[in-house]
C-alpha positions as MATLAB code, in Angstrom:
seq = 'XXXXXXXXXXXXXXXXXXXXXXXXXXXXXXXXXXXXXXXXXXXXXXXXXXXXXXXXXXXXXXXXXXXXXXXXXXXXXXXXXXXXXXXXXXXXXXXXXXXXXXXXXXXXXXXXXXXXXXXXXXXXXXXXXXXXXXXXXXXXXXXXXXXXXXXXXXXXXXXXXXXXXXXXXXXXXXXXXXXXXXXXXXXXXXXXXXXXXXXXXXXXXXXXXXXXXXXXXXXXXXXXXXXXXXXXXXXXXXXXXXXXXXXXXXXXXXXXXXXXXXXXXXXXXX';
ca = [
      25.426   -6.202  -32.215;
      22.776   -3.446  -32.119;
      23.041   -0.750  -29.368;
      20.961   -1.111  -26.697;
      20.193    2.272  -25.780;
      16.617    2.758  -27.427;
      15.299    0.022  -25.323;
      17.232    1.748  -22.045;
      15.649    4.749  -23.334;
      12.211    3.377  -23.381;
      12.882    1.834  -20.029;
      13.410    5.388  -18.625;
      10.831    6.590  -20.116;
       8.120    3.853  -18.847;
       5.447    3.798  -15.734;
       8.313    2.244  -14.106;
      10.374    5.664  -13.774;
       7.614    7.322  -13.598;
       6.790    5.975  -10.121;
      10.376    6.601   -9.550;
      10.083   10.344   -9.781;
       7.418   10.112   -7.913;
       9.261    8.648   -4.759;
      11.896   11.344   -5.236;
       9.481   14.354   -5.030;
       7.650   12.677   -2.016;
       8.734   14.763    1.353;
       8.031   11.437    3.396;
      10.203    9.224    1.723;
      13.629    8.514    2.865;
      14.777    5.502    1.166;
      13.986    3.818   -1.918;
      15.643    1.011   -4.259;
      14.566    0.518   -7.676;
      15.025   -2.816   -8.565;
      16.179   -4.561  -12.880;
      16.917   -7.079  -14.188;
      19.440   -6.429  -16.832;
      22.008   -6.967  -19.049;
      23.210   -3.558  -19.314;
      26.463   -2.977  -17.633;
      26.558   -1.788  -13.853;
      28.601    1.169  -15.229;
      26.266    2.584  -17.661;
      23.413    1.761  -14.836;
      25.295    3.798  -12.627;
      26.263    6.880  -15.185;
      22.360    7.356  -15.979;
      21.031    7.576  -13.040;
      23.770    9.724  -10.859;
      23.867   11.773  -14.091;
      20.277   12.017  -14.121;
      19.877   13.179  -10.282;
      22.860   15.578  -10.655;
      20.923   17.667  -13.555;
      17.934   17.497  -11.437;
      19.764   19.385   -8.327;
      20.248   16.406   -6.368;
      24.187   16.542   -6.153;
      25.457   13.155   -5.590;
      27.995   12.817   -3.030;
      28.702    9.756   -2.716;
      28.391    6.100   -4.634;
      29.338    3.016   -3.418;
      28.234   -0.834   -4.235;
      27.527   -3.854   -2.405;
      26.173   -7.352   -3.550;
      24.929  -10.192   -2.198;
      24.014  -13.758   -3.998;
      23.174  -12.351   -7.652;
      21.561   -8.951   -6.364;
      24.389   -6.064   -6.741;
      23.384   -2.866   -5.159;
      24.541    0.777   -6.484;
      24.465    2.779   -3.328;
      23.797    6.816   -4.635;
      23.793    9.704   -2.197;
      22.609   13.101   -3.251;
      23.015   15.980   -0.612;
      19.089   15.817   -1.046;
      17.267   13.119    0.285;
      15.835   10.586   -0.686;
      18.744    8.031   -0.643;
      18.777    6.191   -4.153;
      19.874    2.376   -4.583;
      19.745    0.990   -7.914;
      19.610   -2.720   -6.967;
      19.888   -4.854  -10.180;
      21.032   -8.916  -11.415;
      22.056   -9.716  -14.765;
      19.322  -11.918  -16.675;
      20.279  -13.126  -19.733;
      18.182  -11.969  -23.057;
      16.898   -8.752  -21.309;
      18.284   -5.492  -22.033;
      16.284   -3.558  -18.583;
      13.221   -4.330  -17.151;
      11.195   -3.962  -13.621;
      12.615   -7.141  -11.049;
      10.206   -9.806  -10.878;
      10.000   -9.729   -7.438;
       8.794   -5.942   -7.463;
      10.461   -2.657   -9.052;
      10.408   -0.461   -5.338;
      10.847   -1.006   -2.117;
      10.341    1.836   -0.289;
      11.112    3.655    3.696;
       9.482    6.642    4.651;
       9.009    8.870    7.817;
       6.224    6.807    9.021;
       7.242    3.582    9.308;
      10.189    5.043   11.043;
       7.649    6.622   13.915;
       5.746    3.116   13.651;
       9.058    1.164   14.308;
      10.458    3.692   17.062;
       6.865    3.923   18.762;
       6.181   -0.271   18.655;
      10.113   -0.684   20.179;
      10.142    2.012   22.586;
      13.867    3.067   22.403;
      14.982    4.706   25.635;
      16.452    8.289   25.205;
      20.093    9.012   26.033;
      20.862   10.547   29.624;
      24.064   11.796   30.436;
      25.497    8.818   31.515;
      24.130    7.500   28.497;
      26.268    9.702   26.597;
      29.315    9.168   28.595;
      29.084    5.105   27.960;
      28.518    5.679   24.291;
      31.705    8.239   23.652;
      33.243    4.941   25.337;
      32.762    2.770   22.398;
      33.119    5.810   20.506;
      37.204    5.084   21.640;
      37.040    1.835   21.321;
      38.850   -0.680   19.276;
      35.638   -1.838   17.060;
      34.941    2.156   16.557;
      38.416    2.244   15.643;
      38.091   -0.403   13.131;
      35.383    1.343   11.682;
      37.339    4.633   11.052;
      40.203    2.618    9.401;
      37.616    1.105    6.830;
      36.277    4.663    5.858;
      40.434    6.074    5.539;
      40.524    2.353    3.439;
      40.430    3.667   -0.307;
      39.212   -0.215   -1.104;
      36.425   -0.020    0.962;
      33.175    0.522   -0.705;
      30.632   -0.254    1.786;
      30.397   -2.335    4.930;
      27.658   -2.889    7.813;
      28.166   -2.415   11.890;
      25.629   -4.449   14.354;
      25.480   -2.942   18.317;
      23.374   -3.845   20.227;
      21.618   -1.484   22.234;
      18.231    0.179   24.223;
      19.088    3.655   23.080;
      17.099    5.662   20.318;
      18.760    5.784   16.990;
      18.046    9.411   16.459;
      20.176    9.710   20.116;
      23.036    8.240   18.871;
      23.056    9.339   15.251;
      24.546   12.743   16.269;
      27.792   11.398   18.333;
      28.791    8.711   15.219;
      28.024   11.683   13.176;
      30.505   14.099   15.439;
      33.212   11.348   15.382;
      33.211   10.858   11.762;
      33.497   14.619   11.402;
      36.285   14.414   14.263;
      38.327   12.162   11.724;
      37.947   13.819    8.620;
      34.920   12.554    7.502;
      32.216   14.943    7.347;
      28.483   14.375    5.833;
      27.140   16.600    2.891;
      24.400   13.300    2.758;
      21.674   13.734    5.496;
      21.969   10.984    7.944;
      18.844    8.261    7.173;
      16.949    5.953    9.434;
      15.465    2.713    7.823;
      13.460    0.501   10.041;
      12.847   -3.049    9.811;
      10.927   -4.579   12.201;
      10.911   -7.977   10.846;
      14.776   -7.997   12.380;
      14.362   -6.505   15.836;
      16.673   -3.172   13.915;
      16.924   -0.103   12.551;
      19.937    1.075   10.361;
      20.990    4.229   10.743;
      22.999    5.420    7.173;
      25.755    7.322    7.186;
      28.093    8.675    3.658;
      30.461   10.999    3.813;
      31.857   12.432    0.380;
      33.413    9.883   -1.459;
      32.779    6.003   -2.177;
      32.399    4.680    1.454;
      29.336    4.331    3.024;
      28.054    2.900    6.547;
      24.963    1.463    7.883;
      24.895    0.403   11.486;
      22.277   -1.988   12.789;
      20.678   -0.913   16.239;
      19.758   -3.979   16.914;
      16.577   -3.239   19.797;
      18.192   -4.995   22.974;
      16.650   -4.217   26.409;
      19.526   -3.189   29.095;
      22.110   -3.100   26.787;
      24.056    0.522   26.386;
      25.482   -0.285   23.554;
      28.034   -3.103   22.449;
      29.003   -4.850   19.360;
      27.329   -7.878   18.252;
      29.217  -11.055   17.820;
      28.937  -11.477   14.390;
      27.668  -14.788   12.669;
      29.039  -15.605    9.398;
      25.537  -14.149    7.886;
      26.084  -10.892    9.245;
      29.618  -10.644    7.807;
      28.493  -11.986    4.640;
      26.246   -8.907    5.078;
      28.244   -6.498    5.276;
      30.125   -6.896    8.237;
      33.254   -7.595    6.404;
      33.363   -5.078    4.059;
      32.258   -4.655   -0.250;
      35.662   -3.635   -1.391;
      36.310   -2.091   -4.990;
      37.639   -5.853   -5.986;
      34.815   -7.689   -4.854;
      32.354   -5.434   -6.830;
      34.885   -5.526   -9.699;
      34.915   -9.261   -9.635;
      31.363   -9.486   -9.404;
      30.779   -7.355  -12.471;
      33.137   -9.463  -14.811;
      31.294  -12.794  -14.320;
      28.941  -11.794  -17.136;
      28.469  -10.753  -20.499;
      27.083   -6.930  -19.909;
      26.659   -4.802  -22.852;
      28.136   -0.978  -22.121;
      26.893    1.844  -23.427;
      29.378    4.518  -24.723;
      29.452    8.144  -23.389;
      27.432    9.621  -25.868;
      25.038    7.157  -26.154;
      24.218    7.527  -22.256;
      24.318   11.371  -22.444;
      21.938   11.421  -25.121;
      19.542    9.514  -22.866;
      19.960   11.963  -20.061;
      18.739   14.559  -22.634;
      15.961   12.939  -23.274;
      15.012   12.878  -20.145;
      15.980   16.082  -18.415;
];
């Protein structure tokens, strides 16, 4: 079999990336996912791009995956933002192209304002504060500390429901991750979507684990945890874990790319 990596060179080398770059040198944007369809293996996906940041002075800090249905997500964190995801399904017969169903989705700055401004999310008092280090002691916070100390776990989603600003309460999950051993490098991120009543707030310490927790907008409500439906732990609120990605990635017939073949490409480019 020939070696695919002049057509994943051209690929990285198309208007595709270009508009890729682009996102990364925009000040506004916080969050992007470029989105293939591929039969390249996950791996070699993975290696070029974090590869490809790092020379760039991004320094990666963290990487993580998720998946869910045939979309697999490869969840990169440089100490610079914007957040990366490379969010890509094997299609059979095509070595790396732009999804169908759009190559970026984008988050920036101002659709955070727009979200935060259309929900009105009240500000933390002291009291506030006081109810929040609550749950900050509770079992479900608990939970969530024992994933990130969980070497399987690769990333996972946590739904509360509360009234409170995001950018409030960032700073206190922030503090107790810190508090535990798990301190951020990555700058905390906020992506909105109003189409679900939330916004996430992201948090990655060094490593492979990596949080988002759903604010879900709720009038009166402090903060508590959601009951989940089996959606939302299908979503992430049970846990990716390093066997369900590496399950996920063996269903398939990828083609890898050696070492040298994926460093060469990196030259190319940087």
């Amino acid at each position: 079999m020939l070696s695919p990596a002049r057509d994943v060179l051209k690929f990285f080398q198309s208007e595709g990336w270009a508009r890729f770059e682009t996102r990364l040198d925009d000040p506004e944007v916080s969050f992007f996912e470029i989105k293939v369809a591929t039969t390249i293996h996950p791996l070699s996906l993975e290696y070029l791009v974090v590869e490809y940041l790092n020379r760039i002075g991004r320094r990666v800090r963290n990487v993580g995956h998720a998946f869910v249905g045939d979309w697999a997500w490869i969840k990169i964190y440089p100490e610079v933002r914007p957040i990366v995801n490379v969010v890509w399904r094997f299609r059979r017969g095509e070595i790396i192209a732009g999804a169908d169903e759009g190559e970026l989705d984008t988050w920036t700055d101002e659709g955070e304002a727009i979200y935060l401004a259309k929900v009105a999310s009240r500000r933390m008092s002291e009291a506030d504060r006081a109810e929040v280090n609550g749950y900050l002691e509770s079992d479900h916070w608990k939970q969530v500390l024992t994933w990130f100390d969980d070497d399987e776990t690769e990333h996972f989603h946590v739904y509360l429901l509360t009234e409170l600003h995001p950018h409030d309460l960032e700073p206190l999950f922030t503090a107790s991750l810190a508090a535990n051993g798990f301190e951020l490098n990555v700058p905390p991120f906020f992506l909105a979507r109003p189409d679900l009543g939330l916004m996430w707030i992201g948090l990655a310490p060094d490593g492979m684990t990596s949080l988002e927790i759903a604010c879900i907008h709720s009038p009166g409500v402090v903060i508590e945890p959601k009951v989940l439906t089996a959606e939302d732990r299908s979503y992430g609120g049970d846990p990716w874990t390093v066997g369900d990605y590496k399950e996920f990635t063996t269903r398939d017939p990828y083609q890898l790319l050696t070492l040298s073949e994926a460093r060469a490409i990196v030259d190319e480019l940087v």
